[in-house]
Every structure is written in C-alpha cells, then in structure tokens.
C-alpha positions in Angstrom: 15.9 12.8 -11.1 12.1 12.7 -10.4 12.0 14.0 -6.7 10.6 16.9 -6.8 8.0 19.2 -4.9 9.7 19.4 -1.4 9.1 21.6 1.1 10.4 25.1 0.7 12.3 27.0 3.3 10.2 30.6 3.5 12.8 33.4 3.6 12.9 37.0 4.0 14.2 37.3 0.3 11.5 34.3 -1.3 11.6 30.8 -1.5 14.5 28.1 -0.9 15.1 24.8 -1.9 16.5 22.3 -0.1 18.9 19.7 -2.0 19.5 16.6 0.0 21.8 13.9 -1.0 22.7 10.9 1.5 25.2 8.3 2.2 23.8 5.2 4.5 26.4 2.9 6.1 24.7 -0.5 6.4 26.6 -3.5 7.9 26.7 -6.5 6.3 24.9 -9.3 7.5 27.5 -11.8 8.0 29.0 -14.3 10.5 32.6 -12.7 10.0 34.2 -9.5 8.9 35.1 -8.4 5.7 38.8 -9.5 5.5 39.3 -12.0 8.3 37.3 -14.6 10.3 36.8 -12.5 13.0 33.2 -12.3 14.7 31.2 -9.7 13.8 29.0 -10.5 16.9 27.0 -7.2 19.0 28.2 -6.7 22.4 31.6 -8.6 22.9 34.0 -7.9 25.3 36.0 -4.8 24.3 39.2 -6.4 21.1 37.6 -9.8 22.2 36.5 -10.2 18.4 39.7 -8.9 16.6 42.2 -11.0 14.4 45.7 -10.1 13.6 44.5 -8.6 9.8 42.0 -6.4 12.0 44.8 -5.4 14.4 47.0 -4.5 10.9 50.0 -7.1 12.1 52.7 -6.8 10.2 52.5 -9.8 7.5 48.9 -9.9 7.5 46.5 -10.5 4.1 43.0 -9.4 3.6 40.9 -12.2 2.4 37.8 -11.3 0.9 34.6 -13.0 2.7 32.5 -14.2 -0.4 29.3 -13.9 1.6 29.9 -10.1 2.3 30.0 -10.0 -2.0 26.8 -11.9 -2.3 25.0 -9.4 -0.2 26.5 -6.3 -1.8 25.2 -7.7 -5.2 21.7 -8.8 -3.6 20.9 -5.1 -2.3 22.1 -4.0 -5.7 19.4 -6.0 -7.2 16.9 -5.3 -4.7 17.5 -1.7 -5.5 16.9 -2.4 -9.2 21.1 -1.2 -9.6 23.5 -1.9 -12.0 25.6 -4.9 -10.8 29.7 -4.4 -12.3 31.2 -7.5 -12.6 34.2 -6.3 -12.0 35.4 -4.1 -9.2 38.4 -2.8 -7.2 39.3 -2.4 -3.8 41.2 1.1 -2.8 43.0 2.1 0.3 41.0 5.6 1.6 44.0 7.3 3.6 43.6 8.9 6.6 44.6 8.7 10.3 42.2 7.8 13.3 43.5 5.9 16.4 40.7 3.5 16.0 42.2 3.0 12.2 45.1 0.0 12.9 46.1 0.1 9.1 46.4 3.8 8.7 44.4 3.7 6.1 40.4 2.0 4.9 40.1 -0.8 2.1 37.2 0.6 0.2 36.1 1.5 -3.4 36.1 5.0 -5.0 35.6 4.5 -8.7 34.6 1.2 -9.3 32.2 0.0 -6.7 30.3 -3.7 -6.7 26.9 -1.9 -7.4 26.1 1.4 -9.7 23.1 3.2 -10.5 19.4 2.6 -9.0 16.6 3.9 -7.8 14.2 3.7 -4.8 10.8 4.6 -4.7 9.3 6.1 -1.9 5.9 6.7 -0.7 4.5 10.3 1.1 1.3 11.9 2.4 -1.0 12.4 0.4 -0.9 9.2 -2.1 2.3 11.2 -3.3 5.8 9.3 -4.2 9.3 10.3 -5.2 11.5 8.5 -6.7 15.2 8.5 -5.4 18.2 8.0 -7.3 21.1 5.9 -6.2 24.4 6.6 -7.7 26.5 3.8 -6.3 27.0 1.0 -3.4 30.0 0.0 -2.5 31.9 -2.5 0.4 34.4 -1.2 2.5 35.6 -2.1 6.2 34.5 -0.7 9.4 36.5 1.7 11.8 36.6 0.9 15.7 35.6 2.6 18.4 37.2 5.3 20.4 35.7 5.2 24.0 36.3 8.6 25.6 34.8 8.2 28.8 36.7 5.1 30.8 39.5 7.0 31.9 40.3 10.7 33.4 43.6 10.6 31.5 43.7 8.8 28.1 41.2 7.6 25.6 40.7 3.9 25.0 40.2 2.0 21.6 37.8 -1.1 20.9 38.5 -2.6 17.5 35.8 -5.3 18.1 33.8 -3.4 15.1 37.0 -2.6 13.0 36.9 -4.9 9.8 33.5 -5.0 10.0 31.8 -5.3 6.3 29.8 -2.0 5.9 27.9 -1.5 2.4 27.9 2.5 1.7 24.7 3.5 -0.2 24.6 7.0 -1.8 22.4 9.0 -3.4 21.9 10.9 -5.9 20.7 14.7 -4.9 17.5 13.9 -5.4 15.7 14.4 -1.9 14.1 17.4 -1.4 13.0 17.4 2.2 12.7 16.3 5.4 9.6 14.2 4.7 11.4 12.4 1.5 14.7 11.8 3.5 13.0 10.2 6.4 10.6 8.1 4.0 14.2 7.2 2.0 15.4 5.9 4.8 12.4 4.0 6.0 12.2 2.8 3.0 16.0 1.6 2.4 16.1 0.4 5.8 12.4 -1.9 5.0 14.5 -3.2 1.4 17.7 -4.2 2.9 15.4 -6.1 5.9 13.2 -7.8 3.2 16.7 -9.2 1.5 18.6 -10.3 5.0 21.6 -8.3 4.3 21.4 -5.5 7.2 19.5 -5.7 9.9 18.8 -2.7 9.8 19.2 -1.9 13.6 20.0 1.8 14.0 20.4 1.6 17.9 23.2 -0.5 17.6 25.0 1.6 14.5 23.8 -1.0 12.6 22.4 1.1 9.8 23.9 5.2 10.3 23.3 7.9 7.5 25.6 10.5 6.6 23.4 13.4 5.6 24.4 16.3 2.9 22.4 19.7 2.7 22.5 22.8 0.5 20.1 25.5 -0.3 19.3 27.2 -3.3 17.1 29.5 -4.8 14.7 27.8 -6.9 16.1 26.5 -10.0 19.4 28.2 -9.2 22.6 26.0 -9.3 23.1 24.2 -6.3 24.8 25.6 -3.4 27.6 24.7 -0.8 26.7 21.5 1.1 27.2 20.7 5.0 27.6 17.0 5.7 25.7 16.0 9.3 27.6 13.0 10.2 26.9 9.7 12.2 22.7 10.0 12.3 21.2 6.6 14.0 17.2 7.8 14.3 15.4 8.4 11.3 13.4 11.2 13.2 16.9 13.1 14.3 17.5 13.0 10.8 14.5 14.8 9.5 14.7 17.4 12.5 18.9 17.8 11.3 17.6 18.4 7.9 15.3 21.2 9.1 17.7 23.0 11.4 20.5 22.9 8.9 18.1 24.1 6.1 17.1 27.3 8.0 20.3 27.6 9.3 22.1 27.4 5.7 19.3 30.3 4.4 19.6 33.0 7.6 23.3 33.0 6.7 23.1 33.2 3.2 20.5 36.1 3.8 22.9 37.9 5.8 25.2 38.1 3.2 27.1 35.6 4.6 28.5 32.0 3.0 28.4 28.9 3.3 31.6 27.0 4.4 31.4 23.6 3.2 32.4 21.0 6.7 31.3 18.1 8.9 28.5 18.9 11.3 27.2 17.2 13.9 23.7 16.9 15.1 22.5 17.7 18.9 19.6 16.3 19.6 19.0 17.9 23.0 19.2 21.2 21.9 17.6 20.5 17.9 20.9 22.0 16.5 23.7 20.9 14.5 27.4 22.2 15.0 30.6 22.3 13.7 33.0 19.0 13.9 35.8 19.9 11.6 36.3 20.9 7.8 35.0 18.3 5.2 37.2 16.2 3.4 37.8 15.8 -1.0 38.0 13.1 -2.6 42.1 14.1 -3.0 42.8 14.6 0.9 42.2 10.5 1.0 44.8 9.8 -1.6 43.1 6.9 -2.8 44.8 4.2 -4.7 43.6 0.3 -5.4 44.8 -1.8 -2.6 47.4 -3.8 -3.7 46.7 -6.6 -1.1 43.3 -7.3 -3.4 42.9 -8.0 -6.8 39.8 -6.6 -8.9 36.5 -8.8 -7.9 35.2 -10.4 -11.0 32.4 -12.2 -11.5 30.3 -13.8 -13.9 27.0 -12.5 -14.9 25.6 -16.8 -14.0 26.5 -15.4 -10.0 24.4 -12.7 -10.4 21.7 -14.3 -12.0 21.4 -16.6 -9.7 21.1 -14.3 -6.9 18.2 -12.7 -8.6 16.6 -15.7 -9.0 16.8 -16.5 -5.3 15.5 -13.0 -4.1 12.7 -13.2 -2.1 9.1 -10.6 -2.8 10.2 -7.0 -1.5 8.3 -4.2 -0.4 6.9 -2.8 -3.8 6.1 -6.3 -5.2 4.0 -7.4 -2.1 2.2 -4.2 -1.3 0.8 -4.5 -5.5 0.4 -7.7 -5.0 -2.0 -7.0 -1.7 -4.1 -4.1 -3.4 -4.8 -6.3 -6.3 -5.8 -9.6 -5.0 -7.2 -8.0 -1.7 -9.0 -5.0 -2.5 -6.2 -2.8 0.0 -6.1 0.6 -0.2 -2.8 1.8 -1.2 -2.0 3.4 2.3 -2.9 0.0 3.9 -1.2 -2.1 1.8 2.3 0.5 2.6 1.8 0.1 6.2 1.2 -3.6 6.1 4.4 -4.1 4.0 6.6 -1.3 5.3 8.0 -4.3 7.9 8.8 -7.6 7.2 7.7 -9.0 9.9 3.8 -7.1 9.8 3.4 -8.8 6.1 4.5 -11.8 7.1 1.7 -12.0 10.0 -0.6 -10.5 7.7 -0.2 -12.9 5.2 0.0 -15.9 8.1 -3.9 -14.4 9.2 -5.0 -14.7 5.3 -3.6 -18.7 5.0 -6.2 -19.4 7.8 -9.1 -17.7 6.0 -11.5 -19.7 4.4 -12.2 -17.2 1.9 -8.7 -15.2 1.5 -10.7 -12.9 -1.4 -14.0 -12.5 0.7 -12.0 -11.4 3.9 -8.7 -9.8 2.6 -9.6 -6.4 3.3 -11.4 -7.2 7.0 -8.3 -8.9 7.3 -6.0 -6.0 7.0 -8.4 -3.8 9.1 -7.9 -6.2 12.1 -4.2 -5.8 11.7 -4.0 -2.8 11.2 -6.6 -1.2 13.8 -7.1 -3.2 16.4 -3.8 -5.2 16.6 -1.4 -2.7 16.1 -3.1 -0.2 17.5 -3.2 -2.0 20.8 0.4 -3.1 20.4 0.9 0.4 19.8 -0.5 1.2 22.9 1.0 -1.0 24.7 4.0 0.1 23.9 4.8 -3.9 22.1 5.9 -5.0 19.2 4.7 -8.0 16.5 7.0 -10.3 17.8 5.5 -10.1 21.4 1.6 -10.0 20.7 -0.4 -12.0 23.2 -3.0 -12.5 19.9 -1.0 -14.9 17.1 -2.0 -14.9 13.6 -3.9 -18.1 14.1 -6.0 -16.9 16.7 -6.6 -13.3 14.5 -7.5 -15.5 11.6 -10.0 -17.3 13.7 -11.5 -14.2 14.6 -11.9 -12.7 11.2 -13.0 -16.3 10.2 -16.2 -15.7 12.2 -17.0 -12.7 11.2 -16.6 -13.7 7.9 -18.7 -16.3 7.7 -21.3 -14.7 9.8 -20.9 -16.5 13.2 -19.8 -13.2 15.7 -20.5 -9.6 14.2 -18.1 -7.1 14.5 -19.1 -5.9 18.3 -18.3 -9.1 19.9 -15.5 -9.7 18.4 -13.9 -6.6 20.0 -14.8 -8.5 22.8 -13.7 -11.9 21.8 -10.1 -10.0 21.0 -10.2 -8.6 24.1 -10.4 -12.6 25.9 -7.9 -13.8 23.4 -5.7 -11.0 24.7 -5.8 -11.2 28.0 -6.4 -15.0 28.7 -5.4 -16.8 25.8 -7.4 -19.4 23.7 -8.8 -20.9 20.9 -11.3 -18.2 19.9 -13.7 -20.8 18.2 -13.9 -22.6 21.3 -14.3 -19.4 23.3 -17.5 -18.5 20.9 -19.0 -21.9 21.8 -18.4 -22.1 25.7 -19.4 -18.3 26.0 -22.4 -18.4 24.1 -21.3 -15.5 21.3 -22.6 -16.4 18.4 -24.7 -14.3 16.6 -28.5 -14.7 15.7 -29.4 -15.0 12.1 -33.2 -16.5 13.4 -35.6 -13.6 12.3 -38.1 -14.9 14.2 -35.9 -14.6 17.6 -34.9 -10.9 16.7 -38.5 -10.0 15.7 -40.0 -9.5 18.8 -37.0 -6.8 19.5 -37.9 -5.2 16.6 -41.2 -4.8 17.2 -40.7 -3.7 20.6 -38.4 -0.8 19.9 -41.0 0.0 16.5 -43.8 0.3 19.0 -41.9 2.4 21.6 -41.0 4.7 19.3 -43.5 6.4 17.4 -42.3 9.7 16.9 -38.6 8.0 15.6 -40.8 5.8 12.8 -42.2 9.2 10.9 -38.9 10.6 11.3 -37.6 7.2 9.5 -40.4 7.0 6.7 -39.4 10.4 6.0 -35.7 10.4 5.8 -34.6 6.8 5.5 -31.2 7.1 6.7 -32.7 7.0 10.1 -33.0 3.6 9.6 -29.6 3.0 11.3 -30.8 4.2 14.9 -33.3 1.6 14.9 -30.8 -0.7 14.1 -28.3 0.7 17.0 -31.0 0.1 19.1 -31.8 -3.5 18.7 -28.0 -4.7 18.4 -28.0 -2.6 22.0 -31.2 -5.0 23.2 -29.6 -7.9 22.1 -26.3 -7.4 23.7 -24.7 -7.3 20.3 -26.0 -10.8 19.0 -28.2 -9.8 16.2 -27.0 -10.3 12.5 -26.4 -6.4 11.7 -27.8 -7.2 8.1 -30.8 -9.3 9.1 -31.8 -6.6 11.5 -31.5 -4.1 8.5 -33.4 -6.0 6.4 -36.3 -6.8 8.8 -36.5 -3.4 10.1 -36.5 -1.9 6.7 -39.9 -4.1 5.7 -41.2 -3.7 8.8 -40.9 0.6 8.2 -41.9 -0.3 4.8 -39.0 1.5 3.4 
C-alpha cells in the first residue's frame, strides 16, 4: 500500500484518518448477457430482453459468453493484475424479487483477475497508487420499479444476467480527493480497453463505497458500506459526510455499527438501508451448473498483445516527444476520445515536434474551454481536428500570429471552413516585411518620448512598444520581427 497523505478529519480529540476501500460494478461490454443470448441493449421495453435462463425456467443451463471472459482478462491486464487461469463460478445466496434464481452466479475465492494496481494522479503533481485485490464476473440483478402502481411493485429483468465485472480495492484510498481520482481514473482505463462504457447515468459503471475512521496509525475501525453511487462527485461528498459522521459518534463515546448506507444527495447525507451482510450470510458454494474456467496462458498472451496504448503509456509518451507538461499531458489523456483528437490535430502538423506543445494549448484552452462553455462535448465541436491542425499549422510556420487566430477560430466556429482558405480570402496573414512595419515603429518611437527613456532604462518595457504596434497594425505584424526591430531601433 503506497496511498498515503489524505486528508485528515479535524476532531475535537485530534486527528482522523479516513480508510477507504471500494468495490466498482462495471458492465461488460458485450452484445449478450453473461449466461444466455439475451440482449444486453439500454432502454428496451420492460422483460423485452429476457431468455428463459434469465427468467430461471426450470431446466435451464448457464452458458458462459466467451467474450464477457475476454474482457474480464483484458481489464485485468490493463490494470497490470494477476490473470488465474483457472477460476470458479459460485452461487451468492440471497433473496430479492428482482433475483429469478434465488440466488447470483458469481466468484468468491477464485476470481478471473487477482492483484493490481492503479495509479492515480492529484493536485499538486502528487499521485497515489491504489491497490486492487481482485476482479471478478458475476451476473446482474433486475430492476424493481416502485413507482408504476399505488398497490404492488413491479419487476424488469431486462438487466438481470447482465455481465457485471466487480472491481475491489484494497484499503488503500485515503480521501475524498483519491477516491474520486480512482474512479476517474478506473472509469478512463476500462474506456481506453472497450470493455465498459463507462456510462454512470445509465448504471453502467456504480461504486460501492466502504469508510472507516481511525486514529492515526491505530488499527482500522468499523466500516459503513454507501451503496449504489453513479456520480463520481456524490461519491467524494458521501465520503466526507460519512467521515465526519463516523468521528462525532465515535467522539461521543458512541460506536460504530457496521451496515449498508445510502447516500442523499439532496440533503448531502447518507442514511441507514439495512445491516451489512458477511461473507457466511450468502452461503456461497461453486455453481454446479459451471465448471472451473480454464485457460491457457497463449489466450492471455494474446490479449496482451492486442491491447491498445492506455492512459499512463500515452500521457509519457506526450511529455516526452512533445514537451507537455505533466498536468497537460493528464488532461489530454484522461478521455479517450480528447487524445484521440489531440493526436488527429498533431498528424496534420507539419512539424509534430516544433508545434506539439502549441498544439495541446489550442486543445486545451481555447477548444475545450469553449466547449466547456458551451456546455458541448468533443464529439459535437463545430471546429474538427483538421481545421484545429490548420490553425496551429499557421501559426507554426509563421503565416497568422497568435491574435488572429483567436479570430480565425472564432470564423471556423461559427461559419465553418477551410481556415487556410479563410487566411487568403480575408486577407490575415501576417507581415514578416520589416520595411512595411517600420514606418509603425517609428511612428509610435516618435510619439512617445517619455516611454523610450523609460525603455533604455528598464528594458522590459520593451513589450509596451510592441503592444502598441501589433495594436496599429490590427494584429498583423510578426510579434518577433516587431521585437527585434524595436529593440535596435531603442538600441537595446
């Protein structure tokens, strides 16, 4: 365990820590469920996408989905995990009306994936690095719908078979801060690899979240479990609540009852769903439907083979052939999608090392910045990585400074276009001619008297002169040659 330095909880008796451990429910990425054909397609028709094996008929087999297996081993690798070749399925016992079978096919102590690690970044240039203790498969509940009837509850087993990988830590988060980043961070990994979406709105991708207090460097405490989280912000403001919440008791004098919370997000709070379940209550016992999963250490290999550049990998690869700061490289990467237009604006450069870094800057400031304020995402920007990469072409190679291609971005956004054209039928390009900006320069140096002493003596002052002619010439002038002419014109 390296994760380490969280936040501490002030009390009136000293200092707590908080001790976070998480379990994230991602579903599978796959045409069909688990153990039977059946779609696993968002927004059906309630028990429109439900086989017999999902409805628990009597007679009916489970038979494994190899795709969901190749998934579950791909995260593993992609979270630098243990792969077991050889696993086993176990029924988890217990008794929901949205359960069919009566029981979950799951896996308690062999699971598909063991130990790994995920490293996550923080403020500051900080990182932690998070444990994982296992992943395993298992199949997903339906839906209890409380609110279509006065009288009786309804049940929608659309989403029941559904293959769910469960990812737990190790109790190695220390924070609010590292949980959300954890998160953020899992969520960008299994995205990178195609095997979750990733989309929390939809349930897609739900964390289970466990927190205890302790006195620092005491033995850990009695843990609450906040069930059923879908926003990575509610998480980090359950963690906070429960922390304080967990240490005005425990300064009372009272203890800690170890249960199932839930988290209200309206009111901030979390609050009491029932007590929490051992690993004995579920009676667990290998499915005898299933036998072990075993496979050769050739299947996983060439898996790993086939993964594609994650997160870590392509933000080291940006800061070392781009010049990217490390905080720009993480936000570039932290999506798939914002690398892969980052890196779509770099294949139309003519000088990918030269204009790298301006590059990223364009991406990051102006384009997401106005996406950000426009409250739009990558996919819908009205500025495509071609035209960006024509942009930053021309300032590259000297053709438009910096000020008018705010404005050329500004066209490109509103109307569209090739911004090359746009340069020539709009008459932006820049002037390099000394001899046209030299009569500005002159102009302003003769105007100014009182400005030029101020300049001989402190030769930073340089820069209003040159504010002033890009001004006068609406933004045309080379910002270098102006620079250079103004500084042997001073005689600095």
């Amino acid at each position: 365990m390296t994760a380490t330095g969280g936040k501490l909880v002030k009390g009136a008796t000293g200092d707590w820590e908080v001790v976070i451990g998480m379990e994230v429910h991602a579903q599978v990425t796959s045409n069909s469920k688990l153990f039977s054909g059946a779609s696993t397609a968002f927004g059906g028709e309630p028990n429109s996408h439900v086989s017999l094996v999902d409805a628990a008929m009597p007679g009916m087999l489970p038979v494994i989905n190899e795709e969901c297996i190749r998934q579950a081993v791909r995260t593993g690798l992609g979270l630098n995990a243990q792969i077991n070749l050889r696993s086993v399925f176990d029924r988890k016992n217990y008794f929901y009306p949205d359960l069919p079978q009566g029981y979950q096919i799951s896996q308690y102590k062999s699971p598909i994936v063991g130990e790994g690690e995920v490293v996550v970044e923080l403020e500051g240039g900080r990182t932690a690095t998070i444990g994982i203790e296992r992943l395993h498969l298992e199949q997903d509940a339906g839906k209890s719908l409380h609110d279509q009837s006065p009288t009786m509850s309804l049940v929608d087993l659309n989403r029941s078979g559904v293959a769910l990988m469960e990812i737990v830590s190790k109790p190695d988060i220390r924070d609010a801060e590292q949980a959300k980043a954890y998160v953020a961070k899992l969520r960008s990994i299994l995205r990178y690899l195609g095997t979750c979406d990733g989309d929390m709105e939809k349930g897609n991708l739900r964390a289970d979240v466990n927190v205890s207090v302790r006195k620092v460097g005491g033995p850990l405490g009695t843990r609450c479990e906040i069930k059923n989280m879908n926003s990575i912000n509610f998480i980090g403001q359950a963690i906070e609540y429960e922390a304080r919440r967990q240490v005005e008791i425990l300064e009372d004098g009272g203890s800690i009852d170890q249960e199932t919370r839930l988290f209200d997000p309206n009111k901030g709070e979390t609050r009491s769903m029932r007590s929490k379940e051992e690993a004995h209550d579920y009676r667990y016992f290998p499915d005898p439907d299933l036998l072990p999963l075993e496979f050769s250490q050739g299947f996983v290999d060439e898996l790993r083979a086939k993964l594609p550049e994650l997160p870590d990998q392509k933000r080291a690869r940006f800061i070392a052939d781009f010049g990217l700061s490390p905080y720009d490289a993480g936000v570039l990467v932290a999506e798939r999608e914002s690398a892969d237009f980052y890196e779509t604006v770099l294949g139309g450069l003519a000088d990918k090392a030269r204009d790298g870094k301006l590059a990223a800057n364009w991406v990051i400031n102006e384009l997401f910045g106005r996406l950000n304020k426009e409250g739009q995402d990558i996919a819908g920007s009205p500025v495509s990585a071609e035209q960006l990469s024509a942009i930053v072409d021309l300032i590259g190679e000297g053709t438009i400074s910096g000020k008018i291609a705010k404005d050329l971005f500004e066209i490109v956004w509103q109307e569209g276009g090739d911004p090359r054209a746009l340069v020539e039928s709009r008459g932006m390009k820049q002037v390099t001619d000394l001899s046209a900006i030299e009569k500005v320069v002159d102009d302003i140096i003769a105007a100014n008297p009182d400005k030029v002493a101020q300049a001989k003596a402190k030769p930073q002052m340089v820069g209003w002169f040159v504010g002033q002619v890009m001004k006068s010439s609406g933004g045309k002038a080379n910002p270098q040659a102006v620079n250079d002419l103004l500084k042997a014109k001073l005689g600095l």
